[in-house]
N, CA, C, O and CB atoms as a CASP TS submission, in Angstrom:
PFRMAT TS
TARGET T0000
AUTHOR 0000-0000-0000
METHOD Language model
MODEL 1
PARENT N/A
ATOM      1  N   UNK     1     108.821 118.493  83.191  1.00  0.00           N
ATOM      2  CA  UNK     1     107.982 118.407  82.014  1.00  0.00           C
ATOM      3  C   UNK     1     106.745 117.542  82.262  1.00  0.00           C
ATOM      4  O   UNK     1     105.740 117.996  81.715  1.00  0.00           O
ATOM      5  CB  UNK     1     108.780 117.856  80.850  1.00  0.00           C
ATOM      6  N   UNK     2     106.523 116.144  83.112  1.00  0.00           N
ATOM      7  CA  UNK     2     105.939 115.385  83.262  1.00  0.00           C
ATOM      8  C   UNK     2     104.753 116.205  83.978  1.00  0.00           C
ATOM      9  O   UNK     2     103.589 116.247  83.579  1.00  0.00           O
ATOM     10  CB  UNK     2     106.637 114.370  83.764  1.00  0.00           C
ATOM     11  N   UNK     3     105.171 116.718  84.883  1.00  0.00           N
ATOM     12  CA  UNK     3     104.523 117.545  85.900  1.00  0.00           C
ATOM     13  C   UNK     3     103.270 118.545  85.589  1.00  0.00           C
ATOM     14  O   UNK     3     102.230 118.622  86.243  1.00  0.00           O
ATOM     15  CB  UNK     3     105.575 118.334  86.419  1.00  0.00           C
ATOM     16  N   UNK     4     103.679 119.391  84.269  1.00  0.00           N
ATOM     17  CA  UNK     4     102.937 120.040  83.507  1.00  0.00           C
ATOM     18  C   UNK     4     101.808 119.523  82.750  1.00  0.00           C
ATOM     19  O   UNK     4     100.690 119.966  82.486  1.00  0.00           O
ATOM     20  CB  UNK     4     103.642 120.515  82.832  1.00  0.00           C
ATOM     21  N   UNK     5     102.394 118.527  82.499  1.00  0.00           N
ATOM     22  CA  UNK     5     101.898 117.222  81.344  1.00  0.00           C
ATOM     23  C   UNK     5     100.643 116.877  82.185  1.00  0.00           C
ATOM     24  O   UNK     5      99.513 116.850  81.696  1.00  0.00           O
ATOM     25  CB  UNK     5     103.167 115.579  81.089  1.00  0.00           C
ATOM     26  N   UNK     6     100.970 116.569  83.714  1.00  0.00           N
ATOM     27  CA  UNK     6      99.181 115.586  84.337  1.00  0.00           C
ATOM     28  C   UNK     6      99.063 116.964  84.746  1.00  0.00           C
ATOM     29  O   UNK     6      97.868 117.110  84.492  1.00  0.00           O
ATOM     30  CB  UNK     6      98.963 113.900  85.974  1.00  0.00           C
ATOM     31  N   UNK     7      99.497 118.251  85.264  1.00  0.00           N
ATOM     32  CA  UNK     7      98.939 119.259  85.444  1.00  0.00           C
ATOM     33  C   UNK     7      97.771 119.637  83.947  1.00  0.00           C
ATOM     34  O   UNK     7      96.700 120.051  84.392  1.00  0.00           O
ATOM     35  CB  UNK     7     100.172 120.235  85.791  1.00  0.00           C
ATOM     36  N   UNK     8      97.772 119.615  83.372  1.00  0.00           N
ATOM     37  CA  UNK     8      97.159 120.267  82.319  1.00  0.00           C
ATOM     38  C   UNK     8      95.895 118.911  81.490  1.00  0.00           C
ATOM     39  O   UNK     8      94.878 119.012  80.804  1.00  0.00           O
ATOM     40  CB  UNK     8      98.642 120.891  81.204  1.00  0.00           C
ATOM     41  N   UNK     9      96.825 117.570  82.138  1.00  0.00           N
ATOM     42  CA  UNK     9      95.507 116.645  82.187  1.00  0.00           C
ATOM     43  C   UNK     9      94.164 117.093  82.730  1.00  0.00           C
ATOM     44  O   UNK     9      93.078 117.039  82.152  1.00  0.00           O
ATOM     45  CB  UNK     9      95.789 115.499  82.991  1.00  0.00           C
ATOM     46  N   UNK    10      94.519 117.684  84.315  1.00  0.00           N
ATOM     47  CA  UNK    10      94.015 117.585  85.646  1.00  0.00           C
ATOM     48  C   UNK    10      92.750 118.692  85.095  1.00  0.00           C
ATOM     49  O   UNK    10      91.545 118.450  85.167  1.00  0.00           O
ATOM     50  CB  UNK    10      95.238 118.073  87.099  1.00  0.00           C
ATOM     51  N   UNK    11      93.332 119.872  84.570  1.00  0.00           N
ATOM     52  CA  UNK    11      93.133 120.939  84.253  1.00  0.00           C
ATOM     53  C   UNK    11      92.138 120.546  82.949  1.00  0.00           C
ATOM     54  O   UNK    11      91.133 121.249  82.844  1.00  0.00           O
ATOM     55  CB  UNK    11      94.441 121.725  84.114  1.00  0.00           C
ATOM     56  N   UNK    12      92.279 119.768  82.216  1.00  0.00           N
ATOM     57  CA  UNK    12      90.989 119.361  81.345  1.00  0.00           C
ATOM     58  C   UNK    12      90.102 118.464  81.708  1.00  0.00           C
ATOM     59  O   UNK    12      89.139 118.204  80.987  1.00  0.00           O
ATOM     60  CB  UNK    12      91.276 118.891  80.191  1.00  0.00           C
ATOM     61  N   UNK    13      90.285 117.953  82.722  1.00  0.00           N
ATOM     62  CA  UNK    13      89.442 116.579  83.246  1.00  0.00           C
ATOM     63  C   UNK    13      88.260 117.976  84.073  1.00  0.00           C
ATOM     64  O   UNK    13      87.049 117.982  83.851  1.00  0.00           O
ATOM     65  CB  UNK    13      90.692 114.998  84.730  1.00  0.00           C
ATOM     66  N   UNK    14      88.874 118.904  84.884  1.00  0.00           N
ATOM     67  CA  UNK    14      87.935 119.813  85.714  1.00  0.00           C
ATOM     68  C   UNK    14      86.932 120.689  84.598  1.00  0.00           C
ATOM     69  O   UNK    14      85.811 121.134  84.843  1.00  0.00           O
ATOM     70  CB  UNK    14      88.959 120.952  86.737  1.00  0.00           C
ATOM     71  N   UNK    15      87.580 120.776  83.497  1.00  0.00           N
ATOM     72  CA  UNK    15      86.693 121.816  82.633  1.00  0.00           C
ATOM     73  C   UNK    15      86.076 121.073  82.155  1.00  0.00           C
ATOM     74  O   UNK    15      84.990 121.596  81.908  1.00  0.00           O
ATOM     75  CB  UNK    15      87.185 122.744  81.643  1.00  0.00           C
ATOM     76  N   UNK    16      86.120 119.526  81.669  1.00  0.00           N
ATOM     77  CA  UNK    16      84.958 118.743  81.066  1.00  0.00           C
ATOM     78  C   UNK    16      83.966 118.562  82.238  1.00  0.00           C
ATOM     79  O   UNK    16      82.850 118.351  81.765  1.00  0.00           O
ATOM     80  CB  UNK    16      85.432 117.255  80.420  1.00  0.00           C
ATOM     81  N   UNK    17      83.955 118.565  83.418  1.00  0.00           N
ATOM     82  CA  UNK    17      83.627 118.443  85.080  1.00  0.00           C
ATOM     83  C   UNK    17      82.627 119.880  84.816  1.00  0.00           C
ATOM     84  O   UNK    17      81.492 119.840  85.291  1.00  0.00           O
ATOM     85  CB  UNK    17      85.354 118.615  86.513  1.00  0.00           C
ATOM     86  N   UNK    18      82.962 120.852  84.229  1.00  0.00           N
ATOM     87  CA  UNK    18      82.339 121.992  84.918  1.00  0.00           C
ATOM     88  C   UNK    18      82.636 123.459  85.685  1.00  0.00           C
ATOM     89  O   UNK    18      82.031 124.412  86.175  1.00  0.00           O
ATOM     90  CB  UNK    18      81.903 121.449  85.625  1.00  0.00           C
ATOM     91  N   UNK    19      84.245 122.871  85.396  1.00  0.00           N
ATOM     92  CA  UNK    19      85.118 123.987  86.571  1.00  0.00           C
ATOM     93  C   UNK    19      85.283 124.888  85.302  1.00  0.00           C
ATOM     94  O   UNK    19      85.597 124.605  84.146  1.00  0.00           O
ATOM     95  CB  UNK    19      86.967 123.376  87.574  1.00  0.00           C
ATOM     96  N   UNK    20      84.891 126.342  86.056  1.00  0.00           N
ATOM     97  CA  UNK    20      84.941 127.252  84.794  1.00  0.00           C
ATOM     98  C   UNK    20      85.470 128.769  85.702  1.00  0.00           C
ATOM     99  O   UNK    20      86.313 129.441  85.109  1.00  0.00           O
ATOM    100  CB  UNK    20      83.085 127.365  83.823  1.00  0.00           C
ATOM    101  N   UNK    21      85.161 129.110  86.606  1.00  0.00           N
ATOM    102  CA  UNK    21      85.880 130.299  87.617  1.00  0.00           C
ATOM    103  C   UNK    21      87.262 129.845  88.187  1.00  0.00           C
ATOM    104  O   UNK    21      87.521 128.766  88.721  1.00  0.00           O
ATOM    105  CB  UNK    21      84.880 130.645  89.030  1.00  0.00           C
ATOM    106  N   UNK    22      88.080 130.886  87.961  1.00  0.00           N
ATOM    107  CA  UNK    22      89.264 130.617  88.874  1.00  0.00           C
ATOM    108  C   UNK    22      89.142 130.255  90.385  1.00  0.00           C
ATOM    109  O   UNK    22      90.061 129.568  90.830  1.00  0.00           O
ATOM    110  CB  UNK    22      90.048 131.768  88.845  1.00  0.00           C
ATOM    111  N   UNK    23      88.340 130.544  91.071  1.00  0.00           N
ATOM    112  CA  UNK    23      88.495 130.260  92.480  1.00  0.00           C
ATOM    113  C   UNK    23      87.959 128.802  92.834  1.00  0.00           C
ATOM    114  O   UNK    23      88.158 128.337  93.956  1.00  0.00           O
ATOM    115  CB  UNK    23      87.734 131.360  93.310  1.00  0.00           C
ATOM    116  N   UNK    24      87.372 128.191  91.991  1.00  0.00           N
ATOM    117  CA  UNK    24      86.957 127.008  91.418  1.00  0.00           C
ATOM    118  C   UNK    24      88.741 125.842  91.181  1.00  0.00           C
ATOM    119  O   UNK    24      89.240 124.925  91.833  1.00  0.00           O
ATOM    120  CB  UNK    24      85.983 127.620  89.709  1.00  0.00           C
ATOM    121  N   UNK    25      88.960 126.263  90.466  1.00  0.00           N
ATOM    122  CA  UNK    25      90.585 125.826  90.738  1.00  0.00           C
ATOM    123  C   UNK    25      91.209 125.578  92.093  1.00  0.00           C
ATOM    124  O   UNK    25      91.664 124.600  92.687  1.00  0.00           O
ATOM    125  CB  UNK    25      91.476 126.897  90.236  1.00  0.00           C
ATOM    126  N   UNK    26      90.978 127.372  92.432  1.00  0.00           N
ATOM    127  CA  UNK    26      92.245 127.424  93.700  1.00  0.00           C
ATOM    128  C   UNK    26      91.631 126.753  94.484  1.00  0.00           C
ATOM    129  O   UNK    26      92.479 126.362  95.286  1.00  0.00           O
ATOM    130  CB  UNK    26      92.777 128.849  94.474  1.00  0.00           C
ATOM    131  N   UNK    27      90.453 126.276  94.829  1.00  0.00           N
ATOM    132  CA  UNK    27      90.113 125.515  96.087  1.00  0.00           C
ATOM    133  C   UNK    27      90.230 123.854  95.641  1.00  0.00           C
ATOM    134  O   UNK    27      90.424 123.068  96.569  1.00  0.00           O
ATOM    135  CB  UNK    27      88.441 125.984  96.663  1.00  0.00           C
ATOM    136  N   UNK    28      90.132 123.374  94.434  1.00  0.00           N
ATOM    137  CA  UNK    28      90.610 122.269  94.354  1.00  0.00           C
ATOM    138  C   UNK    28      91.875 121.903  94.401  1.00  0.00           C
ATOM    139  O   UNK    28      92.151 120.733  94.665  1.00  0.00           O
ATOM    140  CB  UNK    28      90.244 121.911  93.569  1.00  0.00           C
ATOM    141  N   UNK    29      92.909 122.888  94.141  1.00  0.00           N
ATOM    142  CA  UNK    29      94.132 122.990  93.952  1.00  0.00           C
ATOM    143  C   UNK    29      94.497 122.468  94.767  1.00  0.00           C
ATOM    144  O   UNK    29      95.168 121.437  94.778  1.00  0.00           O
ATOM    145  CB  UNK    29      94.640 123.950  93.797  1.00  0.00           C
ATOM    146  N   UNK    30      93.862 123.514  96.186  1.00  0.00           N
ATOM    147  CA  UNK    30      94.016 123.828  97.833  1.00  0.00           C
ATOM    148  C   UNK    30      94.114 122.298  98.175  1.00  0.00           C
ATOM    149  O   UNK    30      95.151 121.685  98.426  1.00  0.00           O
ATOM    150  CB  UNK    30      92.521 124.772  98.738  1.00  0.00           C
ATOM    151  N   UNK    31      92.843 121.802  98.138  1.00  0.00           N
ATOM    152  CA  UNK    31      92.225 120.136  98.512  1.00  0.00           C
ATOM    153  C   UNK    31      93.437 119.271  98.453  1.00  0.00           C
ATOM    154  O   UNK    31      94.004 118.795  99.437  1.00  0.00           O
ATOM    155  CB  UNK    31      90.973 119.413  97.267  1.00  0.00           C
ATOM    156  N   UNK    32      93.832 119.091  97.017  1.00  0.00           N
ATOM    157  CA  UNK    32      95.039 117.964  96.405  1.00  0.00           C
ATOM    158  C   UNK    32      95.973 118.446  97.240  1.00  0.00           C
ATOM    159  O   UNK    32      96.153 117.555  98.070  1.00  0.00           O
ATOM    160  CB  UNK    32      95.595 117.985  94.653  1.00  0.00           C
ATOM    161  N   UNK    33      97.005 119.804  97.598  1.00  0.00           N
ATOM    162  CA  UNK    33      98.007 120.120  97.801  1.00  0.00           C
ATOM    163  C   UNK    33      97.735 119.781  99.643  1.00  0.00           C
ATOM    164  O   UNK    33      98.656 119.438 100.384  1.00  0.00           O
ATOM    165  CB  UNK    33      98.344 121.589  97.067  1.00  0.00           C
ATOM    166  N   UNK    34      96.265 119.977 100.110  1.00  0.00           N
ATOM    167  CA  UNK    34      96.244 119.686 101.841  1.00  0.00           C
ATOM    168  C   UNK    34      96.259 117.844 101.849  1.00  0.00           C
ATOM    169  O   UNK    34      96.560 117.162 102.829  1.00  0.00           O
ATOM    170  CB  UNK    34      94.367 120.502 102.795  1.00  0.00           C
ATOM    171  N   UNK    35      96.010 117.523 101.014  1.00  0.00           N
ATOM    172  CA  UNK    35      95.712 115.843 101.200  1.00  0.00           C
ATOM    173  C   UNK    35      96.976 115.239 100.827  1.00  0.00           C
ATOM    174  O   UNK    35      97.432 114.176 101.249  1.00  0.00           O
ATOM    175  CB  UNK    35      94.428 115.144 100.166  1.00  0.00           C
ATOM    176  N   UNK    36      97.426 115.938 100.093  1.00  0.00           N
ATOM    177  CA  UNK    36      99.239 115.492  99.390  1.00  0.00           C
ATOM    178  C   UNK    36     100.032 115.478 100.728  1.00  0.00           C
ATOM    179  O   UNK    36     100.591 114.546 101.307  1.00  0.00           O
ATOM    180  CB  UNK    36     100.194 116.985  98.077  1.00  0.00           C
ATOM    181  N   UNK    37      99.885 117.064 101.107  1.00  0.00           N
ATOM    182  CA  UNK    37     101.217 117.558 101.788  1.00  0.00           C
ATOM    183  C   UNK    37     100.940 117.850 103.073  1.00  0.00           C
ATOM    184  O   UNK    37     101.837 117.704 103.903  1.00  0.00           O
ATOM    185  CB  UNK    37     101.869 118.787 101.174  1.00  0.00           C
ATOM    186  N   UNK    38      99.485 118.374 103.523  1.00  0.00           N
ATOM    187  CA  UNK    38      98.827 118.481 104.764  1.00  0.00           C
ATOM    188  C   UNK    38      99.151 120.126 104.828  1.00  0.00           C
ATOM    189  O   UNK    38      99.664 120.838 105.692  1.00  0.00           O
ATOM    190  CB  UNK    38      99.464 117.394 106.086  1.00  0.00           C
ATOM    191  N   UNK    39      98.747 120.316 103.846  1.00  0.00           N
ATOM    192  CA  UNK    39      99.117 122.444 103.774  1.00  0.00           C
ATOM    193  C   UNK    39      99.005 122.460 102.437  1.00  0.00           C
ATOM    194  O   UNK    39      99.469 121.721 101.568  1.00  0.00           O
ATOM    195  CB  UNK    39     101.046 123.351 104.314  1.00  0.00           C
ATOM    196  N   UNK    40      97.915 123.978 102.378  1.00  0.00           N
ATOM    197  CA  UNK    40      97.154 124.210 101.567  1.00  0.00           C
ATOM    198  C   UNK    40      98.739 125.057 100.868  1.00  0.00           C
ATOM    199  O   UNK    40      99.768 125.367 101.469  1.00  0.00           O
ATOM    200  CB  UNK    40      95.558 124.942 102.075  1.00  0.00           C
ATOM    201  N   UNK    41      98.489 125.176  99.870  1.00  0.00           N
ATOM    202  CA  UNK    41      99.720 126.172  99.116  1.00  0.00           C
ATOM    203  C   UNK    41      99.819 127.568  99.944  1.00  0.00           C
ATOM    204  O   UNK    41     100.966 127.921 100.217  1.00  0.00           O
ATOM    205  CB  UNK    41      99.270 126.622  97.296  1.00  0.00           C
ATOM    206  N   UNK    42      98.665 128.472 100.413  1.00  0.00           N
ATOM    207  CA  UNK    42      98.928 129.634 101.356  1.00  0.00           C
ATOM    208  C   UNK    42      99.545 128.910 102.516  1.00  0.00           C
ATOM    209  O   UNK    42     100.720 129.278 102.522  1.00  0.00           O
ATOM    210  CB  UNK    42      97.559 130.524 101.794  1.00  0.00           C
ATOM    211  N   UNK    43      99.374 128.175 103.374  1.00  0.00           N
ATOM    212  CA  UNK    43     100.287 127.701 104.145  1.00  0.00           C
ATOM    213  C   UNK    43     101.624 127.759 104.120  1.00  0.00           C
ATOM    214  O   UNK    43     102.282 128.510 104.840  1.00  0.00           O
ATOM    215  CB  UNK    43     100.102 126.785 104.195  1.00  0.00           C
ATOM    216  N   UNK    44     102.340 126.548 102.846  1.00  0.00           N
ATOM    217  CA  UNK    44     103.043 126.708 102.649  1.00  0.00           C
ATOM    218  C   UNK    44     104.095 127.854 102.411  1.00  0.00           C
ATOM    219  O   UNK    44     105.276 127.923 102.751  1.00  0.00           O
ATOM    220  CB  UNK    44     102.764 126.202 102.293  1.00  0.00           C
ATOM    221  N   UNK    45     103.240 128.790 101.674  1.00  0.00           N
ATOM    222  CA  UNK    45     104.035 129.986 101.675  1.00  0.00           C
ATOM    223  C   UNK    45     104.345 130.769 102.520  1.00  0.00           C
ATOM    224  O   UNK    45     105.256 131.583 102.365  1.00  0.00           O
ATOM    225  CB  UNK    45     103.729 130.634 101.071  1.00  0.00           C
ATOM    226  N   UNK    46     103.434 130.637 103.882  1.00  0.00           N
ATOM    227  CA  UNK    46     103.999 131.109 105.275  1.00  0.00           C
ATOM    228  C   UNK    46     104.812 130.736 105.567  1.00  0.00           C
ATOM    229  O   UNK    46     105.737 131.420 106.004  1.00  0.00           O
ATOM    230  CB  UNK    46     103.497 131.016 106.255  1.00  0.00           C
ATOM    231  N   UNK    47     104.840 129.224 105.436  1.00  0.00           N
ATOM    232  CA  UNK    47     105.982 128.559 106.191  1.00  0.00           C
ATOM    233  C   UNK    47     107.544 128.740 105.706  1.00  0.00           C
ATOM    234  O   UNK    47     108.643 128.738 106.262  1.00  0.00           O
ATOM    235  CB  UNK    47     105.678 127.073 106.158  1.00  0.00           C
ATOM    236  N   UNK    48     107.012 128.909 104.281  1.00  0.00           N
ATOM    237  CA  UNK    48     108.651 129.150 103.626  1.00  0.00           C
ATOM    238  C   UNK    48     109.469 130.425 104.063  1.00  0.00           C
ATOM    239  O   UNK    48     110.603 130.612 103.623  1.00  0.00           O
ATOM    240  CB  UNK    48     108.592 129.328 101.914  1.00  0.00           C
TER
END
C-alpha cells in the first residue's frame, strides 16, 4: 500500500515538473529503477 502511496506522490511531483508523455515516465522510471537496482526494468525482465 505504502508503495503506491510515494508511487503516485512521485507521479504528481513529475506532472507539476512538466512530465506529460508516457515515454517521459518510462525513461525516468528506467533512471530510478538503474540507480536503485543497476537494471533498467527491461533488463530485469530478461533476466527473470
Amino acid at each position: 500500500m505504502r508503495s503506491i502511496a510515494i508511487g503516485d506522490e512521485l507521479t504528481d511531483e513529475w506532472q507539476k515538473r512538466g512530465i506529460k508523455e508516457k515515454i517521459e515516465y518510462s525513461i525516468l522510471t528506467a533512471e530510478i529503477s538503474k540507480a536503485t537496482f543497476d537494471m533498467t526494468p527491461s533488463e530485469y525482465k530478461k533476466y527473470k
